[in-house]
C-alpha positions in Angstrom: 249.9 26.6 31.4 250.2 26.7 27.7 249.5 23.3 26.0 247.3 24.0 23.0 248.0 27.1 20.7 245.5 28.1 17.5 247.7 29.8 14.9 245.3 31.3 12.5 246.4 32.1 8.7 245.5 34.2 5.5 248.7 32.5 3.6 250.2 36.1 4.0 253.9 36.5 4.8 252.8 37.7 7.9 250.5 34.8 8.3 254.0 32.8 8.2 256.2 34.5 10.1 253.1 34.4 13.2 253.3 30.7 12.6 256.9 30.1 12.6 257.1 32.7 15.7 254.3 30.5 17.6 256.7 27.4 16.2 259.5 28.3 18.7 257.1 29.8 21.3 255.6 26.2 21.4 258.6 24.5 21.7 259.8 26.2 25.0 256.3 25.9 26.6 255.7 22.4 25.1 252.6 23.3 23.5 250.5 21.1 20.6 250.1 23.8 17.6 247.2 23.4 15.1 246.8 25.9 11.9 243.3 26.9 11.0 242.4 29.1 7.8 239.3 30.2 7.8 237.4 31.7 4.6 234.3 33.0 3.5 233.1 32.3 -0.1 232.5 36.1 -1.9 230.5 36.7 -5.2 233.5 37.8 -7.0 232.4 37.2 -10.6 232.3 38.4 -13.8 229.1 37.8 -13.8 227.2 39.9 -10.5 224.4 37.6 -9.4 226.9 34.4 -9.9 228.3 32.3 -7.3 230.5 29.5 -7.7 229.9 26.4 -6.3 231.7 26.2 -2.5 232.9 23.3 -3.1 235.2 25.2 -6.1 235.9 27.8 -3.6 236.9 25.2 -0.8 239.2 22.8 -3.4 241.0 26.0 -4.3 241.9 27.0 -0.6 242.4 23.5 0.3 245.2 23.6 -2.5 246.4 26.8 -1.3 247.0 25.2 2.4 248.8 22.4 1.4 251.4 24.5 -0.1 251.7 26.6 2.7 252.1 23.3 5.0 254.4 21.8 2.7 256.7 24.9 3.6 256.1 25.4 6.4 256.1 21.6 8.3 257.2 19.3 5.0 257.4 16.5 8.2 253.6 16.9 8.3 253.2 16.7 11.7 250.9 19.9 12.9 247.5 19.2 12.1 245.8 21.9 10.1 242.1 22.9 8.9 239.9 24.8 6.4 236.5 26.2 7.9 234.2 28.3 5.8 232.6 31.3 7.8 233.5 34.8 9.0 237.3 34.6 10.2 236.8 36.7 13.3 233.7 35.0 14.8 235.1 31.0 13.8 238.6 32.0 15.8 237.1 33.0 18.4 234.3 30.3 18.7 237.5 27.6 18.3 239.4 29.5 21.0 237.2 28.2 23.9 239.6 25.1 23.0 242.3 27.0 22.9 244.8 28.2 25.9 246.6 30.6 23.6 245.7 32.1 19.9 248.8 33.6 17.7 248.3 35.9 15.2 249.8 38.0 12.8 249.4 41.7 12.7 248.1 43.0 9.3 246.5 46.4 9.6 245.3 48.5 6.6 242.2 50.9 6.8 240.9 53.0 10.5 243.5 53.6 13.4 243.1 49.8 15.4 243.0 48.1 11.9 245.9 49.6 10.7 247.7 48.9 13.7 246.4 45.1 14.1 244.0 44.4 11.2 240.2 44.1 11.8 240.5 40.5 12.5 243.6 40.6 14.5 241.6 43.5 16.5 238.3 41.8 16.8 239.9 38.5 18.0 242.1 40.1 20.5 238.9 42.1 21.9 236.8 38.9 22.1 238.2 35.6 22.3 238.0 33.1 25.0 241.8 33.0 25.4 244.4 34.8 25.7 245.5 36.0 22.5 249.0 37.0 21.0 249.4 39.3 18.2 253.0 39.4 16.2 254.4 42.1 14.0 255.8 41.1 10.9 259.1 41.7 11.9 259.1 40.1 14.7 261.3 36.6 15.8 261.0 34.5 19.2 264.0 35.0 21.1 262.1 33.6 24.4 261.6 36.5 26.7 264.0 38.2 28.7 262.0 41.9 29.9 258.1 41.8 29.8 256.4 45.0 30.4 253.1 44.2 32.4 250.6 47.8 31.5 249.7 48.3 35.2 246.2 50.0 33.9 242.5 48.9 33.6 242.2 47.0 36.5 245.5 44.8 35.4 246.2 44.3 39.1 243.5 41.8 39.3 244.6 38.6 41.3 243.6 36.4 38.7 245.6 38.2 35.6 249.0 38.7 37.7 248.5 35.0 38.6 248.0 34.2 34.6 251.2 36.5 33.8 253.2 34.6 36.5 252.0 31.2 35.0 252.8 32.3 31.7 255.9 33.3 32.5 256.9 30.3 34.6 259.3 28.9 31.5 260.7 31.9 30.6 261.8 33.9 34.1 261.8 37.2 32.2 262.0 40.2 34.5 258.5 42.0 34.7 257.6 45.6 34.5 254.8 46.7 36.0 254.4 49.7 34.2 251.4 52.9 34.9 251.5 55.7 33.3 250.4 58.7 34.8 247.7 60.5 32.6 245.8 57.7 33.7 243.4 58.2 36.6 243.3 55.4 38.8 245.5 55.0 42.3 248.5 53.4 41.5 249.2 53.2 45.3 246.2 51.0 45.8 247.5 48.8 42.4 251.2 49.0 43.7 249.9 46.9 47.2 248.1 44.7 44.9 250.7 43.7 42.6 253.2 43.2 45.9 250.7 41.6 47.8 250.1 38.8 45.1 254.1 38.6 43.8 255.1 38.1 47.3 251.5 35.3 48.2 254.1 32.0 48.2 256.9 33.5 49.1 259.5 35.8 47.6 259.3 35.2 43.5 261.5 33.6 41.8 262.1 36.6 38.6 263.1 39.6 38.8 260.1 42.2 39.0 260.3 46.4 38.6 257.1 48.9 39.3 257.6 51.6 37.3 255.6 55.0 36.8 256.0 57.1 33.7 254.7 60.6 32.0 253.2 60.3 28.7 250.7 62.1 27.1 248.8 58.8 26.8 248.8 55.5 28.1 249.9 54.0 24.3 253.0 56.2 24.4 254.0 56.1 27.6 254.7 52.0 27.3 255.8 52.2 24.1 258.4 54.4 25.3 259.5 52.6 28.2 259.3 48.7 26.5 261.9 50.7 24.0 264.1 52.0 26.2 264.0 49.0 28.6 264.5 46.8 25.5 260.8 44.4 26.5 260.3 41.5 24.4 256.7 41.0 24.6 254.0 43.4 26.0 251.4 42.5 27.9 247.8 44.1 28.5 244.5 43.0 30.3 241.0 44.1 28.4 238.0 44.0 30.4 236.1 46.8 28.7 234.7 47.1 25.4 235.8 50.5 24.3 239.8 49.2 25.3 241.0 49.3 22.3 239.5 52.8 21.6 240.1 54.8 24.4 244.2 53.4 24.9 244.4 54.6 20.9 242.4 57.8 21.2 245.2 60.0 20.3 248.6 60.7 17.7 249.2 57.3 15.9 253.1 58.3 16.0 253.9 56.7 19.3 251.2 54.2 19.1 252.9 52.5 15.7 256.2 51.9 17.2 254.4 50.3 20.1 252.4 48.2 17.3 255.0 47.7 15.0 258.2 46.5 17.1 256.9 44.1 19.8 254.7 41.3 20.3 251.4 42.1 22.5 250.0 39.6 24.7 246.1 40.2 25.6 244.9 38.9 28.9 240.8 39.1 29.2 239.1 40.0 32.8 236.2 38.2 33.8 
């Protein structure tokens, strides 16, 4: 159950529309929000071996969040914060408090940063929670079809019952979705995912287990969350090299999964 979600900001637009998208998620689930911008003093100076005081640095940024709250919540009611430190490694330190972290996706640079941004990536690879990452574009429209990659041991009891929990105030329909090029027995994940839908009883939302062809996992999703119009994906990461080895391949297909549709990351144990 979703009751406290970290929404993490650079003041980008992107940074806003993640916050106003987490704004609306909270308000279905009934969640407490809280806004955290984290920042790391640099020796940006005319002068090299100069550094300005912190406290300059941190009045400055303090400034900077008070007009972003002031758009964003003039009511003042979401508490909000300024932490000084590497933005990756504080997020995911505060996310053991967390049960959900929202960010916005702002890539630039190699293939995963320019799909999610480095600390988008890095968050969504090792934070304590579950961790949500929204494209610019994208608005909360609750969620009717959720696509559910049935790959890298995603038919662990534990995740389906996270997915099912998380799902509780929506009732979207899920995919289960495996793509072919990959390697493991979807017949053995297939009994898994039945036997734990069907553990209390016959579920309450509507559920599909799908198999596609693609020449990789990446496009074979993104191609079936488009043509069965999904609102939100949803992936488990247990290994380290995840990220690498679902983008190993063409970007093309791999941007419009990036691009369109919110991703949900579920960690294994």
């Amino acid at each position: 159950m979703i009751k406290n979600i970290l929404v993490p900001i650079d003041f980008s637009e992107t940074a806003k529309n993640a916050f106003f998208y987490a704004q609306a998620l909270a308000k279905v689930v009934g969640a407490n929000l809280k806004i955290v911008h984290v920042f790391m003093p640099s020796a940006e100076s005319e002068y090299p071996n100069f550094v300005p005081p912190v406290a300059d640095y941190l009045k400055v940024r303090e400034e900077m969040l008070k007009d972003f709250m002031l758009e964003v919540d003039p009511e003042k009611k979401i508490e909000n914060d300024i932490l000084i430190g590497f933005a990756a490694d504080e997020i995911i330190n505060l996310s053991k408090h967390y049960d959900l972290v929202v960010m916005g996706t702002t890539g630039s640079g190699g293939i995963l940063n320019k799909l999610f941004g480095s600390v988008s990536s890095n968050c969504a690879q090792r934070a304590h929670c579950p961790v949500m990452l929204v494209p610019k574009e994208a608005t909360f429209k609750s969620f009717k079809e959720i696509l559910y990659a049935s790959n890298y041991e995603s038919a662990d009891n534990e995740l389906i019952e996270t997915l099912i929990d998380f799902n509780n105030p929506f009732n979207a329909s899920i995919h289960f979705v495996h793509v072919r090029s990959d390697e493991s027995n979807f017949e053995k994940t297939k009994e898994e995912i039945f036997g734990e839908l069907f553990k209390g009883g016959e579920p309450s939302f509507g559920f599909h287990i799908a198999e596609t062809d693609a020449e990789t996992v990446a496009e074979g999703l993104s191609e079936y969350a488009l043509a069965h119009h999904a609102d939100l994906i949803v992936m488990a990461h247990r290994h380290r090299n995840f990220w690498e080895g679902f983008f190993h391949k063409s970007q093309t297909k791999q941007l419009a999964l990036a691009a369109q549709l919110p991703l949900l990351i579920f960690h294994c144990n």
